[in-house]
Structures are given as C-alpha cells and as structure tokens.
C-alpha positions as a LaTeX table, in Angstrom:
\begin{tabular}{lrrr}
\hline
Residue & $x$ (\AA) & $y$ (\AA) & $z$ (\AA) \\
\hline
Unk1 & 271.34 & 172.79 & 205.80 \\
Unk2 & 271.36 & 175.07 & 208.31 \\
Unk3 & 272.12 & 178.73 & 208.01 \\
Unk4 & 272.02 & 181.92 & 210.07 \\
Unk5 & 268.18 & 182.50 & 210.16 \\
Unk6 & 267.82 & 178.84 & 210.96 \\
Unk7 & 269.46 & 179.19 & 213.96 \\
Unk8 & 268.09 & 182.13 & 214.88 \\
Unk9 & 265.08 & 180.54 & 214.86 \\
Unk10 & 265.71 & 177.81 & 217.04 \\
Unk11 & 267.50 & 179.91 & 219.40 \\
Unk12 & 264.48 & 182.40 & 220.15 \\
Unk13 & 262.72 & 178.92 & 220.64 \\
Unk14 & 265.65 & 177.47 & 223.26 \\
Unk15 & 265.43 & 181.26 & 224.50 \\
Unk16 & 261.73 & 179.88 & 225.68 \\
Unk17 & 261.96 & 176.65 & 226.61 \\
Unk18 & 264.09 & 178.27 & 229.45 \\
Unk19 & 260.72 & 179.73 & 230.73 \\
Unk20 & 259.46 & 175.62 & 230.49 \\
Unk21 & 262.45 & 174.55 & 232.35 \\
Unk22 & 261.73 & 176.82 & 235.14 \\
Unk23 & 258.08 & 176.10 & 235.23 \\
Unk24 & 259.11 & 171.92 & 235.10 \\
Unk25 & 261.38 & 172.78 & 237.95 \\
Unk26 & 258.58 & 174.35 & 240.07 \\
Unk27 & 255.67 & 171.98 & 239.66 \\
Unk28 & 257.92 & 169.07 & 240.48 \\
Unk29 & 258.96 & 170.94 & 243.51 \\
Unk30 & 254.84 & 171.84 & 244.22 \\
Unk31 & 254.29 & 167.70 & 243.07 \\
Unk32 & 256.89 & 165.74 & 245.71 \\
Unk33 & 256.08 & 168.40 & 248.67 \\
Unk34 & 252.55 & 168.00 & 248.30 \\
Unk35 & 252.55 & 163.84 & 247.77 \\
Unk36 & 255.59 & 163.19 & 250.10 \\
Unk37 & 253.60 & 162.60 & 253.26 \\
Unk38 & 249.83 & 162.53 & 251.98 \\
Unk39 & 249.31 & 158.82 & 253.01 \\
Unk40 & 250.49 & 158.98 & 256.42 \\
Unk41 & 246.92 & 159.88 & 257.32 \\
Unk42 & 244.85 & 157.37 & 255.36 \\
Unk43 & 247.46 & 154.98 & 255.43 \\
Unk44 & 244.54 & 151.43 & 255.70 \\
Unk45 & 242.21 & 153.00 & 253.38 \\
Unk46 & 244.11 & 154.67 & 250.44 \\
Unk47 & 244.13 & 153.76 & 247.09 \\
Unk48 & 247.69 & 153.15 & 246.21 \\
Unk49 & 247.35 & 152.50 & 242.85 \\
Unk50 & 245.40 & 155.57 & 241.81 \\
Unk51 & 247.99 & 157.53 & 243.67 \\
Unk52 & 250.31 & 155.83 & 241.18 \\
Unk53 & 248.36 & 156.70 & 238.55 \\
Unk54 & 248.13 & 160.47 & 239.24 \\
Unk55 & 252.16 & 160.17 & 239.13 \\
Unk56 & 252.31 & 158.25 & 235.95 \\
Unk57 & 250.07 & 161.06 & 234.31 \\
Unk58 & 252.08 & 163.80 & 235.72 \\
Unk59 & 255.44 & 162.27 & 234.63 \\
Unk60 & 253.71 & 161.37 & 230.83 \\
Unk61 & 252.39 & 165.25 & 230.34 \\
Unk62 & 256.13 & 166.11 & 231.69 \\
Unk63 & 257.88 & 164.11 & 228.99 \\
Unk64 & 255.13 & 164.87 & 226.47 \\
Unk65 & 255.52 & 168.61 & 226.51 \\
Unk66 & 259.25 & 168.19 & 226.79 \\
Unk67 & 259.58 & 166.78 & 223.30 \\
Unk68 & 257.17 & 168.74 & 221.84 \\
Unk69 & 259.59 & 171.84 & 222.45 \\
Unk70 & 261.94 & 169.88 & 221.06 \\
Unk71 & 260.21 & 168.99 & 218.37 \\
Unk72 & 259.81 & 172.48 & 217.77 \\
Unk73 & 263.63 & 173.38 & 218.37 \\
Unk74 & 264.18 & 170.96 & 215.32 \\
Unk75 & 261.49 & 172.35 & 213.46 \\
Unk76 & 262.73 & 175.35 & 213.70 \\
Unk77 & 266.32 & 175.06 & 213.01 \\
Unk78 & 265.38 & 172.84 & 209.57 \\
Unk79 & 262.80 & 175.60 & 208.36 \\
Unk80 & 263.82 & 178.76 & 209.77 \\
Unk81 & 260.64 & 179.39 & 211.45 \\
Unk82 & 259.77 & 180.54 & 215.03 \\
Unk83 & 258.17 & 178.28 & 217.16 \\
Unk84 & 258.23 & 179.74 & 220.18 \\
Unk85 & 254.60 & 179.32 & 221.65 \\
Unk86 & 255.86 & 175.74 & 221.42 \\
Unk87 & 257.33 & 176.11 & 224.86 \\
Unk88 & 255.07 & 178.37 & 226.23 \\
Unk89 & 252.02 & 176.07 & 225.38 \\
Unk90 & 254.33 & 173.63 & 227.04 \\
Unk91 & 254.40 & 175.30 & 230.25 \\
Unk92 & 251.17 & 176.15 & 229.92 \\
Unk93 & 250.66 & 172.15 & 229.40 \\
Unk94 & 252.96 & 171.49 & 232.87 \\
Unk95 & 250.84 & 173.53 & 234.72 \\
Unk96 & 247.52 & 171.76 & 234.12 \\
Unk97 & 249.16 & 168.55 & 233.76 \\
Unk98 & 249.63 & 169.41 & 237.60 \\
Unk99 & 246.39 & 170.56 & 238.30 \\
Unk100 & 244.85 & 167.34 & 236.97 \\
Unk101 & 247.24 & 165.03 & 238.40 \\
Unk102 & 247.30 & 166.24 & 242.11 \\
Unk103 & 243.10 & 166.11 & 241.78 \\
Unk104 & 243.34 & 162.45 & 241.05 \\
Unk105 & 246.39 & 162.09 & 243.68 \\
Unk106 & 243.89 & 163.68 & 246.79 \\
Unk107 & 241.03 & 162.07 & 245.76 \\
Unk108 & 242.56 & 158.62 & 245.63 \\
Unk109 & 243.98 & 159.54 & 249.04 \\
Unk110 & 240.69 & 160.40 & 250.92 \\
\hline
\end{tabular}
C-alpha cells in the first residue's frame, strides 16, 4: 500500500537518481570520444577483444548501478524509507566503472 510518506520517500530518491542520470550521460559522452578513434594507430597489433571487454564491463557497471537505484526507488516507495545514497553510490559506481574500464580499453590498445 502506498501512502503519502511512501512516496515521499521514493521521490527524494528519483530527486537523486537525476544526479546519476547526468553523471551516466557524461561518462558515456567521456567513453565513445575517448574509444571512437583509439585503434586507428595500432590498428595490426591491438587486441580487439580486450577492447571489447573494457566495453562489456563499462556497459555491465552501467546497467548494474542503474537497477540498484531502482531497486532502491521500490524499496523506498514499499517501506517509506529514504534511500537516497542509493543513487549517489551509483554515480559514484559510474565513475569508477569508467576509470577501470578505459584502463583496460588503453592498455589493450598499446
């Protein structure tokens, strides 16, 4: 049943997983501008499939933290209780997810 706190609740969460939309949006931008044109210049001796790799892993933490916030939307709106470092450890999540997966992406590449 959901009542008036309930959705309170869930809405300061939704209020923050705006943050982890924005943050998504970003880090894809910094992901396809910075793998776009990386193999031009090792083209014979790249490692394809680790460079597919480092995508996979960027795309599972992606999805990962994405239904963890809204996990924590339906948490929320079922219990009445506010979740919202959900999202933010989300974002946080994004970020490294990044940071990991463009290491593996440039070191497959040289």
């Amino acid at each position: 049943m959901s009542t008036r706190g309930n959705t309170s609740a869930a809405g300061a969460v939704v209020a923050v997983a705006v943050l982890q939309l924005v943050v998504l949006g970003i880090s894809t931008a910094v992901w396809i501008t910075s793998t776009m044109f990386a193999g031009n210049a090792c083209d014979p001796n790249c490692d394809w499939s680790g460079a597919d790799r480092a995508g996979i892993l960027y795309f599972v933490v992606c999805v990962a933290m994405s239904l963890c916030t809204a996990a924590a939307v339906m948490h929320a709106l079922r219990t009445g209780r506010d979740a919202g470092w959900v999202p933010l450890a989300g974002s946080a999540g994004i970020v490294v997810g990044l940071l990991v997966s463009l290491a593996f992406f440039h070191e497959a590449m040289s």
